[in-house]
C-alpha positions as CSV (number, residue, x, y, z in Angstrom):
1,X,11.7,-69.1,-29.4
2,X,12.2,-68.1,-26.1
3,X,13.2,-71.6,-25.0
4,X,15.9,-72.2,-27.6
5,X,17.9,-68.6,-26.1
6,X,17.3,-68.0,-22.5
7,X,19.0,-69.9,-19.8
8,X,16.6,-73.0,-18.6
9,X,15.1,-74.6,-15.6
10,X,15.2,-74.5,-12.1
11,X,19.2,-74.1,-12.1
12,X,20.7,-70.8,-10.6
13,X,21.8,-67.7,-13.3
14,X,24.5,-65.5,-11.8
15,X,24.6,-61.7,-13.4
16,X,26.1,-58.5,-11.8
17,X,22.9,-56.8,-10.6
18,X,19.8,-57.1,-7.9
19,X,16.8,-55.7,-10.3
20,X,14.5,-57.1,-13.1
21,X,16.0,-54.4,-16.0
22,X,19.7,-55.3,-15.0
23,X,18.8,-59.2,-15.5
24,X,17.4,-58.2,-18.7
25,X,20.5,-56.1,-20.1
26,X,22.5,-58.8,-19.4
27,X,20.4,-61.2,-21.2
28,X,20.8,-58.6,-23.9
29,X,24.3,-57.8,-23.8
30,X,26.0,-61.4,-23.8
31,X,26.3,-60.7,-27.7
32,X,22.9,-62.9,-28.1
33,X,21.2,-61.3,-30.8
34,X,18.2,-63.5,-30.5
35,X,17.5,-62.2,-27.3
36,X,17.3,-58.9,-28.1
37,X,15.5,-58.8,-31.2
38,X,13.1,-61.5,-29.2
39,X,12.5,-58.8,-26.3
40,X,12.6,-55.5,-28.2
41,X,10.3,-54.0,-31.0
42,X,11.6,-53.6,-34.3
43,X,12.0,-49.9,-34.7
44,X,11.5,-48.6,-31.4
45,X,13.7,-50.7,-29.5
46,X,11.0,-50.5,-26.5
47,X,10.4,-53.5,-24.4
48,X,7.9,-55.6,-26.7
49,X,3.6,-55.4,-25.1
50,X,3.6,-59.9,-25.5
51,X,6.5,-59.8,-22.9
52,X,5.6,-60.6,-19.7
53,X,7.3,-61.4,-16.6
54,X,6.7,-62.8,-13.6
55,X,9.3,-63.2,-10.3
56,X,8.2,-65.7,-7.8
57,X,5.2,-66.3,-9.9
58,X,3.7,-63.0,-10.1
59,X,3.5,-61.1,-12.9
60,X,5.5,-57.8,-12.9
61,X,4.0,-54.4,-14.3
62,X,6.0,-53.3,-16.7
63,X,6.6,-49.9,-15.4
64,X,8.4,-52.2,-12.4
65,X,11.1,-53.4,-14.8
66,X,13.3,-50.7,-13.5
67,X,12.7,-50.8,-9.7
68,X,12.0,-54.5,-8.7
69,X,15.0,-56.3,-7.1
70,X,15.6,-59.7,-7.4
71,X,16.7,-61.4,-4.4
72,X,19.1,-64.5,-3.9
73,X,16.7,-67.9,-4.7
74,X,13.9,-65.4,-6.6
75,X,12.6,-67.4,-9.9
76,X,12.1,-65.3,-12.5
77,X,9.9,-66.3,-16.1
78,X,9.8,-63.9,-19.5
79,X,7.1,-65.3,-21.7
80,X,6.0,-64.1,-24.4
81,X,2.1,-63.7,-24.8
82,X,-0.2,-65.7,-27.8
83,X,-2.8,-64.6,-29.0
84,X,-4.9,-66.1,-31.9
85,X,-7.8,-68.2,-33.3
């Protein structure tokens, strides 16, 4: 799902901001429903457990959402986690 809503590739994505949650409320607040409903849980509007995220290929804690800056050139992945037999 994610593919078909969030910017792709290697390309650069310009937003007002320099951390990990302000990325993430613009990716919410460009009126993209899909995006919100994809990274929130239904009824609690918390920050989904299957999301992950990683910035130069690290995963990020999610308790870092809020503190980790993003620098100029930083590549940044949200995934959501499978699980399943």
């Amino acid at each position: 799902m994610f593919y078909d809503i969030l910017p792709k590739g290697p390309s650069p994505y310009r937003f007002e901001g320099n951390t990990v949650a302000q990325l993430l409320d613009h990716l919410m607040s460009e009126g993209n429903r899909l995006v919100r409903e994809s990274l929130l849980e239904q009824g609690t509007g918390m920050m989904d457990p299957a999301i992950q995220i990683t910035v130069n290929g690290r995963f990020l804690e999610k308790e870092k959402f809020l503190e980790k800056r993003l620098d100029e050139g930083d590549s940044v992945t949200i995934m959501r986690l499978l699980a399943g037999g």
